[in-house]
N, C-alpha and C positions, 0 to 999 in steps of 0.2 A: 679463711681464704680458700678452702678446697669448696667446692660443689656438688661433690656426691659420694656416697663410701656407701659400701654395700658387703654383705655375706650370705654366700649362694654355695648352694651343692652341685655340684658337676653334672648332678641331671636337673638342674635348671630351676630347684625349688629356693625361692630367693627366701634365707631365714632372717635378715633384717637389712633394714636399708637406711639412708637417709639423705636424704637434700636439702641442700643450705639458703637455693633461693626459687623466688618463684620459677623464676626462668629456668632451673637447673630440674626442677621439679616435673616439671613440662616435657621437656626433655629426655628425663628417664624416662618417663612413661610412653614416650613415643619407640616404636620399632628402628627405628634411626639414632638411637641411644650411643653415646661412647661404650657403653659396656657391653650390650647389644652388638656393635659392630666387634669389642674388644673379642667374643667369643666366636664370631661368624669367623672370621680374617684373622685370629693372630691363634686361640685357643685350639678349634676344632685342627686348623691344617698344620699344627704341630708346631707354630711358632714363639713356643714360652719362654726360649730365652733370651728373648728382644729385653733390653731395658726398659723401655718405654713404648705405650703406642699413642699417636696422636691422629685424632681425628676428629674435621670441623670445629678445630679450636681448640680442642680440649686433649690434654694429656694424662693418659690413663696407668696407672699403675698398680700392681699386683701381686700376690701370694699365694702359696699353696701349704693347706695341711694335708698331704696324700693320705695319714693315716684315717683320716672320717674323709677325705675327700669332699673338702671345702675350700672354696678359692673367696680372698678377700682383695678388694679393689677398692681402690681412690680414683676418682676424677677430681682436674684442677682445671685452670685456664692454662693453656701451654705458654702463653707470656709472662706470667708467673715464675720465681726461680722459689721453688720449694726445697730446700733442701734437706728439709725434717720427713718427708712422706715415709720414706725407707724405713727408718727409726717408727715413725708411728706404727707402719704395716706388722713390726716386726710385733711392735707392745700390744698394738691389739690383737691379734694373730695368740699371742701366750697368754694376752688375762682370759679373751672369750674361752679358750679351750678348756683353760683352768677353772671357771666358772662352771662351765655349763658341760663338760665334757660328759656327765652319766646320761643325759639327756639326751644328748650328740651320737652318743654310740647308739642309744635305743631306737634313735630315730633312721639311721644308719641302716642300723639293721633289720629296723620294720622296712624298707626302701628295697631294700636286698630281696626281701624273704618276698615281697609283690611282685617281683622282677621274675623271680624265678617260679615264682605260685606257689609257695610255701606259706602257710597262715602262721600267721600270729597270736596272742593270747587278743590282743589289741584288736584284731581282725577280725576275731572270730567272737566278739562281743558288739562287733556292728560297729566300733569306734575307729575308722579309720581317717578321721581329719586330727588335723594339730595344730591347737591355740597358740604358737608361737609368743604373738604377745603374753601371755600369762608364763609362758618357758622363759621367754627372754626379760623378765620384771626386773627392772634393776642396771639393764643395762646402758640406755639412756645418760643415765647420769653418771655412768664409770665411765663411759665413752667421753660425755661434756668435757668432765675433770682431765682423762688424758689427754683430748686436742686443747684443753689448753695450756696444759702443762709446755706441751711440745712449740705452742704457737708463742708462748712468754721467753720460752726458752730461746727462740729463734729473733722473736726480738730484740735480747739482751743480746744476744749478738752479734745483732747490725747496728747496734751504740756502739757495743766496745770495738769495732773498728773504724767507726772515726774520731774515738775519746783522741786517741795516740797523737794525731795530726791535728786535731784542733788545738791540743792541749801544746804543742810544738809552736803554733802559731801563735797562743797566746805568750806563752812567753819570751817569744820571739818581738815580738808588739811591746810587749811591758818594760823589755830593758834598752834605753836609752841610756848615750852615754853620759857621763857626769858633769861636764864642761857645756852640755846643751842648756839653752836658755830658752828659748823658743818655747816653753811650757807642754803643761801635759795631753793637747790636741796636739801638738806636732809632733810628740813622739811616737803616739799610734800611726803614722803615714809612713809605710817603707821608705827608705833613705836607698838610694842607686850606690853602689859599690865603685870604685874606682875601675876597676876591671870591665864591669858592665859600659862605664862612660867612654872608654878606651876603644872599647870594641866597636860603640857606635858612632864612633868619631871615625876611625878604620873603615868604616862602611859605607859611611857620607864621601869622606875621599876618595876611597875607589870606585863610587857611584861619578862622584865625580870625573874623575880622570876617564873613565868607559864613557860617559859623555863626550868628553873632547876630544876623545880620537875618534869616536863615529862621525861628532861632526868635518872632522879637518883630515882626518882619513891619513895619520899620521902628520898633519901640519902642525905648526906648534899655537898657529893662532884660530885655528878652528876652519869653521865655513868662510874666515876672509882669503884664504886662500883660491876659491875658486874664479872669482873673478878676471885672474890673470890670462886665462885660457879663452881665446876666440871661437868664434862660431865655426870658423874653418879646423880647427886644430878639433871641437868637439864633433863634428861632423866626420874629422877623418877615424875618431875614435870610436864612432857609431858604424862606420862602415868597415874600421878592423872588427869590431863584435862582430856582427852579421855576418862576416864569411869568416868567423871563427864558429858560431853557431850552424853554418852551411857543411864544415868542415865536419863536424861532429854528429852530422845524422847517419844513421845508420844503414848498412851496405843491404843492398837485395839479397837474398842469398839466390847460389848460384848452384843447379844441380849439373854435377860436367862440368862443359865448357860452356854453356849456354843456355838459357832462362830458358824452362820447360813453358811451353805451350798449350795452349785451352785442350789442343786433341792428346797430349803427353797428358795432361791433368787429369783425363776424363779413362783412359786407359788404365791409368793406377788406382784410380775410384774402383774397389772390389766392392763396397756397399751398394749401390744402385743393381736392379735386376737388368738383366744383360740380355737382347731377344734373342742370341745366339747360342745361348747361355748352354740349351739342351741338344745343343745340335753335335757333342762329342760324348763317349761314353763317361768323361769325366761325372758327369753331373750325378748320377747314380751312386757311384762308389763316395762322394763327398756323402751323401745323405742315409746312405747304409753307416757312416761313422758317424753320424749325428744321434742314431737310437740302436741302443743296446734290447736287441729283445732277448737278452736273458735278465733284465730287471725290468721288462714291461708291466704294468699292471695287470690286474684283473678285471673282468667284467662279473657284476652281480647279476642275478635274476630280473632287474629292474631295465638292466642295460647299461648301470653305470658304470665309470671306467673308476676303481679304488686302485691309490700305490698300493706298492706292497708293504709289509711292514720289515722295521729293521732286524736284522736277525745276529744276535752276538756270538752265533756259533754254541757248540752244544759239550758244556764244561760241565757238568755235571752238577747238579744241586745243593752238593753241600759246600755252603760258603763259610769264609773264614772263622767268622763265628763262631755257625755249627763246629769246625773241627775243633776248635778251642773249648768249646764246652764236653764234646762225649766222650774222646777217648783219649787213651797215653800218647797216641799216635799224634795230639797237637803237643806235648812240650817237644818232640822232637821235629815241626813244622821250623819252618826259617823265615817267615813270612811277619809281618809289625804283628801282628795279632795272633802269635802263633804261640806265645806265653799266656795266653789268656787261661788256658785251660788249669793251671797250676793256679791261677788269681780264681777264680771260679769255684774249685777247690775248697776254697779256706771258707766260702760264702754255702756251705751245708749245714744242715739242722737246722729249725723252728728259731728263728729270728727277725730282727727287723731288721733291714738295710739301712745305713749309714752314708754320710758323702764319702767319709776315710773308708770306708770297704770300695764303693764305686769307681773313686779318685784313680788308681791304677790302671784300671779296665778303661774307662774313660777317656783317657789320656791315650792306651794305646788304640780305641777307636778313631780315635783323632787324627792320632799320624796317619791312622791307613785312611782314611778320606780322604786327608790331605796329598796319599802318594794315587789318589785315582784322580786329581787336580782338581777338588772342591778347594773351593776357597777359602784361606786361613779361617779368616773370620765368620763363615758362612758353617766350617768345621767345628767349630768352638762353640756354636751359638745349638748347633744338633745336637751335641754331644750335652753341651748343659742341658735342653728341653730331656733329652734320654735320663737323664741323671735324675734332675727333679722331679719325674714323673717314676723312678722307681725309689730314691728316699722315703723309707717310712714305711715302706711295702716288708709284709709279713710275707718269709717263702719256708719250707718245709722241704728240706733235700735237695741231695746236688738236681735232680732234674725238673725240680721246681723251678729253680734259680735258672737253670737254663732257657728250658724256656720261657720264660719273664723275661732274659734280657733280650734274648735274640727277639720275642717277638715284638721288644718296646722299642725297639734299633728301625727294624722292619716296617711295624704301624707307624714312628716319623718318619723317615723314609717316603712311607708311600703318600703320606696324608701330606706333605711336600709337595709331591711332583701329581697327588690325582689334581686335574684342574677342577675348578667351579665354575667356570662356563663351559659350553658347548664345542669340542674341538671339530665339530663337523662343518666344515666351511660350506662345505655345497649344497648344507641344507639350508645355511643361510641364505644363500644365494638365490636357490628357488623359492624360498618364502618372501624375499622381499621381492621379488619378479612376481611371484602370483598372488602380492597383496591387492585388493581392491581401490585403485585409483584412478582418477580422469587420466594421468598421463604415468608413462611407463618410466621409472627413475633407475640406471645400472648400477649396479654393486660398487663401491669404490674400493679399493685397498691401497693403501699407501705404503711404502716399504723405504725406509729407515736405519742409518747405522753410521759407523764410523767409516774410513777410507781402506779401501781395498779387501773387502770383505766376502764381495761376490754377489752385494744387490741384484746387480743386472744383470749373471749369468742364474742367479734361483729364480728372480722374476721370469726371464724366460720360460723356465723348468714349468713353472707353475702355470705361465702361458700354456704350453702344451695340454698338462693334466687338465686344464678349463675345455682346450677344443675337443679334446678327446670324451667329453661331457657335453658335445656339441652347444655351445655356449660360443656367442661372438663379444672376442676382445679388443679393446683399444686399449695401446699402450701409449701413456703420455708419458714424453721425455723433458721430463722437468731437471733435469742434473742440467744446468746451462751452464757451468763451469767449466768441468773436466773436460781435457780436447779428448775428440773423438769420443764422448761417450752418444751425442746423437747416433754417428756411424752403427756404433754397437748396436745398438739395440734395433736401425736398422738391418743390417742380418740377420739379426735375432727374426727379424717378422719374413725374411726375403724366406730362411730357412723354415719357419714353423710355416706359412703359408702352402711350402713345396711339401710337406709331409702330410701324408693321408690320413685319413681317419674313417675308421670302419673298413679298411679295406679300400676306400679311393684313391683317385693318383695324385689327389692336391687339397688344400685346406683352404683356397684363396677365399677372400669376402671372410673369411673366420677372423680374421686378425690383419689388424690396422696398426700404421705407427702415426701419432698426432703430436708434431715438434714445428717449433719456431723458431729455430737456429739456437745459437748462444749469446750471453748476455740481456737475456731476457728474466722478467720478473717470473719465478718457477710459481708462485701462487697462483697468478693471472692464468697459467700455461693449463693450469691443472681445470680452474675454472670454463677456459674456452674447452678444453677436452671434455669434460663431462657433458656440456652445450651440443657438443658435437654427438656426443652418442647418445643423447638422448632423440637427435634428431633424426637420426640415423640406424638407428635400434640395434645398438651393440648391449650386451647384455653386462660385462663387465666392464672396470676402465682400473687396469695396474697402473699405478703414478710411482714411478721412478723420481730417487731422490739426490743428490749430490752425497756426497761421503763428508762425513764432518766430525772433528773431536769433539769430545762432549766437554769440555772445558771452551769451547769460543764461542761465548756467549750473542755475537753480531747474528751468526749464523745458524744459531738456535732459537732464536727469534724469528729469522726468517721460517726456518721451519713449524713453527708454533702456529705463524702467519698463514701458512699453507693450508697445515690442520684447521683452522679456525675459520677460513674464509670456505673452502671444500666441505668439511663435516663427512669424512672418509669414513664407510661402515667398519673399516679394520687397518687399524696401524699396528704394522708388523715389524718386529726391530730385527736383523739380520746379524747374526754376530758367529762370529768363528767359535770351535768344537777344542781349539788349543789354548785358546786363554784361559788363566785360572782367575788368579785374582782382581786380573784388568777388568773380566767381565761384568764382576759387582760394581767397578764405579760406572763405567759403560752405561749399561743399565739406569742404575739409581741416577745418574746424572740425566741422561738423556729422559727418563721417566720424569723427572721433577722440573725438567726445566719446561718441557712438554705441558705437565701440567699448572706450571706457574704463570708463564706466558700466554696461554690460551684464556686463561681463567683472567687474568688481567686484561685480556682485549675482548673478549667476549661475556665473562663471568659462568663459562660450563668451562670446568677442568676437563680435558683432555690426556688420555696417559697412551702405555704400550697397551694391546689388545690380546697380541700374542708372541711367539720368537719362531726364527725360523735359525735353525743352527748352519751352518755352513763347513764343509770337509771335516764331515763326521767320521769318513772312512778310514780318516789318518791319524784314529785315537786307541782304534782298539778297544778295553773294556775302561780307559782312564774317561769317563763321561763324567766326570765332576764337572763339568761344567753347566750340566743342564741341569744338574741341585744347585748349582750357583744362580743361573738367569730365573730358575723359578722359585727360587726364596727370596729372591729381591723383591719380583713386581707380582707375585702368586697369578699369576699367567700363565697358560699353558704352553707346550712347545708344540705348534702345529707340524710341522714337518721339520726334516732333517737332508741337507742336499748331502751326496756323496761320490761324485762323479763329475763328470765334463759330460755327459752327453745329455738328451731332456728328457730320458727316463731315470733318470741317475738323482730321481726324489720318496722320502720313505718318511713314516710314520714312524712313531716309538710307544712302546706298552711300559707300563707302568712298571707292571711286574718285571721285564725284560731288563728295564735300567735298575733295579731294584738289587736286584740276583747280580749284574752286572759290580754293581757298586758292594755291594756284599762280597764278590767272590775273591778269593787269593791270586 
């Protein structure tokens, strides 16, 4: 029942393989491979302690011998419940080793010794290829023998759980009572219980009885009672309804003493731009507090306008870690990780690392991730990729050991949070503007998240960064829900319109709002927006989204809808910089239903593209959050909002959140 198993070396030299059917054969051999994918996405970005990886179908699982540094895998169908793989990986994982292990090391070593340009006896006789088939003779048929050991095994299994209940039933069937005459076909036919007949006699009754009083509405004879009642008497009973229903519509509300007026309405409208608007000094002072030019950007040599990047302040370099590994000065630290240096200690002299040597160390990196607000499970699953990736590692001295673990903490860490796509939004933007085609198509971005998170004050944010890269945006308000969310984002344009760029006194014609009031379908809205700046040549189009829990499934549909019908170059999910654990389901929810939905009405999955964090400023160095959002969906974090005003947007360095999340 599996489809692929394989054993490969960490730099990629696959020493055997196999495949169970045509199709699976096919398969691996294509660059689109489950295993293939398994090392792009889960192996290289640090994610080995995942259970399982699943992908186009198929569920991929895995091992490690760190000491030759060979990883063994299975592929199966994910509809499949295998629950022997584990067990197999484990047996063939110790015969191959056992087998072939003088082999294993020579080869190991000849790998090593070309990496670094050291020759070999093997090299230096001009023999540097390896018959593998002729090394591995023999193994074929030990492999056969133990998958099917495991496959018989797993069958016997799934008998002997339903020996128990058939064998229940049979003789349950077989014992009729003694006084039965009916013969031996009538006694195999369940016989009903007195209890059983009781109950459904109870049931018929009170079906019944709810019968007769719907009919008769309390009469004792049903519907013959209505008859007595005249057309005058039902008439007076219809016109006491009606001004009993007249009675119970609901009052106008009343601001004062008296209904405000079209010109009272129009005066407390602060969203519409006002021709009077510049005629007091007011207007000036509002828009000096709208941009902080001490977190202004920069301009490049090119002319572009780049945020700035986020800056954690200047704590000095040695992280928790480090003190715990150099000096005496960590047993006397008070910090979760501040005993590590005494466990570290014990881990000197020319040995191999164990789980039970790491198990301690481990554990206490774990709470301290969990106290910068990584997420429980997001903690656990680092701290085991750190673990597994140093088991079986040979160190030599206390500062061998040190650094081995700080830098294996460090390299996941960073292989975590560096993206694998592109986080330069604005090069996308001018590559698909200066693609060659009959007609000019604007960037789309769509933005995304749960309720009250700050979509439509970052989208603004971003509004800006785009004019200020003189770029013309239209902003579509597709939130038809929320009151007053049109309003908002009105402002949002009334204000980025009135702020300059390059030193002018206004931005107008940069930025549009394209809304159709509320209760409209936000898919359609997003569709005639795009319609519209294409006609019009706005160069972007931000499509504003409603706020939604990722568990309501009605309205994760509707968004799926949106996605699918539009085909947005970048959906960005927005999520706050204080959640810890919420934000892994957030994510993984909002990600999967994204892609479930979409792929069901269109058949192209659809996922997040990237995150934009939200009041980053009120975290401090606890940024576990953004190892949280980027081990979920391995997306980058494009920006980071940190303020109320529309320079109050920033970028994050890898290294920055790294040292952050390290530090005590």
């Amino acid at each position: 029942m599996l489809d692929h198993c394989s054993i490969s070396h960490r730099g990629g030299v696959v020493l055997w393989s196999r495949s169970f059917t045509p199709e699976a054969s096919h398969v691996a051999s294509s660059a689109a491979s489950p295993v293939n994918s398994l090392i792009r996405e889960a192996l290289i970005e640090g994610r080995t302690a995942e259970q399982k990886y699943e992908k186009d179908g198929y569920a991929v699982k895995w091992t490690f011998f760190n000491d030759l540094e060979l990883i063994f895998v299975v592929a199966y169908q994910r509809i499949l419940q295998l629950a022997y793989v584990d067990d197999l990986l484990t047996a063939i994982k110790a015969l191959f080793i056992k087998l072939f292990e003088p082999f294993l090391t020579t080869f190991v070593a000849s790998l090593h010794a070309m990496n670094t340009g050291k020759s070999t006896p093997s090299s230096q006789n001009g023999n540097t290829s390896w018959n593998f088939t002729k090394a591995f003779d023999g193994w074929d048929g030990v492999f056969d023998n133990l998958l099917k050991t495991f496959e018989d095994k797993a069958a016997q299994e799934r008998k002997s759980r339903f020996r128990p209940q058939a064998r229940a039933n049979q003789v349950g069937s077989e014992s009729p009572s003694e006084d039965d005459s009916t013969g031996m076909y009538d006694s195999r036919v369940p016989t009903e219980s007195p209890d059983v007949t009781q109950d459904e006699q109870r049931i018929a009754r009170n079906v019944q009885a709810l019968k007769n009083r719907l009919r008769g509405r309390g009469g004792r004879h049903g519907g013959r009672v209505a008859p007595r009642a005249d057309s005058g008497a039902s008439g007076q009973v219809s016109e006491n309804e009606s001004s009993k229903r007249k009675t119970k519509t609901k009052t106008q509300r009343k601001w004062g003493d008296e209904v405000p007026t079209e010109s009272d309405m129009a005066t407390l409208d602060f969203s519409l731009d006002k021709p009077d608007a510049g005629m007091d000094g007011r207007l000036a002072s509002d828009l000096k507090s709208l941009v902080d030019s001490a977190s202004l950007g920069t301009r490049t040599k090119d002319g572009l306008y780049e945020v700035k990047d986020w800056d954690f302040g200047n704590k000095g370099d040695a992280s928790v870690i480090a003190k715990a590994l150099n000096q005496e000065a960590a047993q006397r630290a008070t910090s979760s990780l501040g005993a590590l240096g005494s466990l570290f200690a014990r881990l000197t002299g020319s040995k191999v690392l164990t789980e039970q040597d790491l198990k301690p160390v481990l554990e206490g990196m774990k709470q301290h991730l969990m106290k910068k607000n990584v997420a429980k499970e997001i903690a656990d699953k680092v701290c085991e990729g750190v673990g597994q990736g140093l088991v079986g590692k040979k160190v030599g001295g206390f500062q061998t050991t040190s650094n081995t673990v700080r830098s294996a903490l460090s390299a996941s860490l960073t292989s975590i949070l560096t993206p694998k796509t592109s986080t330069d939004l604005l090069l996308s933007i001018r590559t698909k503007l200066s693609s060659p085609s009959q007609k000019r198509v604007p960037y789309t971005i769509t933005f995304v998240g749960v309720n009250g998170v700050g979509k439509s004050t970052n989208l603004s944010k971003v509004c800006f960064w785009l004019i200020q890269n003189n770029l013309r945006v239209l902003i579509a308000a597709c939130d038809t829900f929320r009151s007053g969310a049109v309003e908002q984002l009105r402002v949002h344009v009334r204000n980025l319109s009135m702020l300059g760029v390059d030193g002018a006194t206004d931005s107008k014609g940069r930025v549009e709002l394209f809304e159709k009031g509320y209760g409209k379908d936000a898919a359609a809205i997003a569709k005639e927006a795009i319609a519209h700046a294409k006609e019009n040549g706005f160069d972007v189009v931000l499509i504003d989204t409603a706020g939604r829990m990722q568990d309501n499934e009605p309205l994760m549909r509707a968004l799926a809808k949106l996605v699918t019908v539009n085909s947005p170059d970048k959906i960005i999910f927005v999520g706050e910089a204080l959640v810890g654990n919420e934000a892994v389901d957030q994510l993984t929810k909002f990600d999967r239903a994204l892609r479930d939905f979409s792929s069901a009405s269109s058949g192209k999955s659809r996922g997040i593209d990237g995150m934009l964090v939200t009041k980053w400023d009120t975290v401090d160095d606890k940024v576990g959050a953004a190892l949280s959002m980027t081990y979920v969906t391995g997306q980058p974090i494009i920006f980071v909002g940190c303020g109320q005003t529309y320079t109050d947007l920033r970028q994050l360095r890898v290294d920055s959140v790294v040292q952050a999340i390290l530090s005590d």
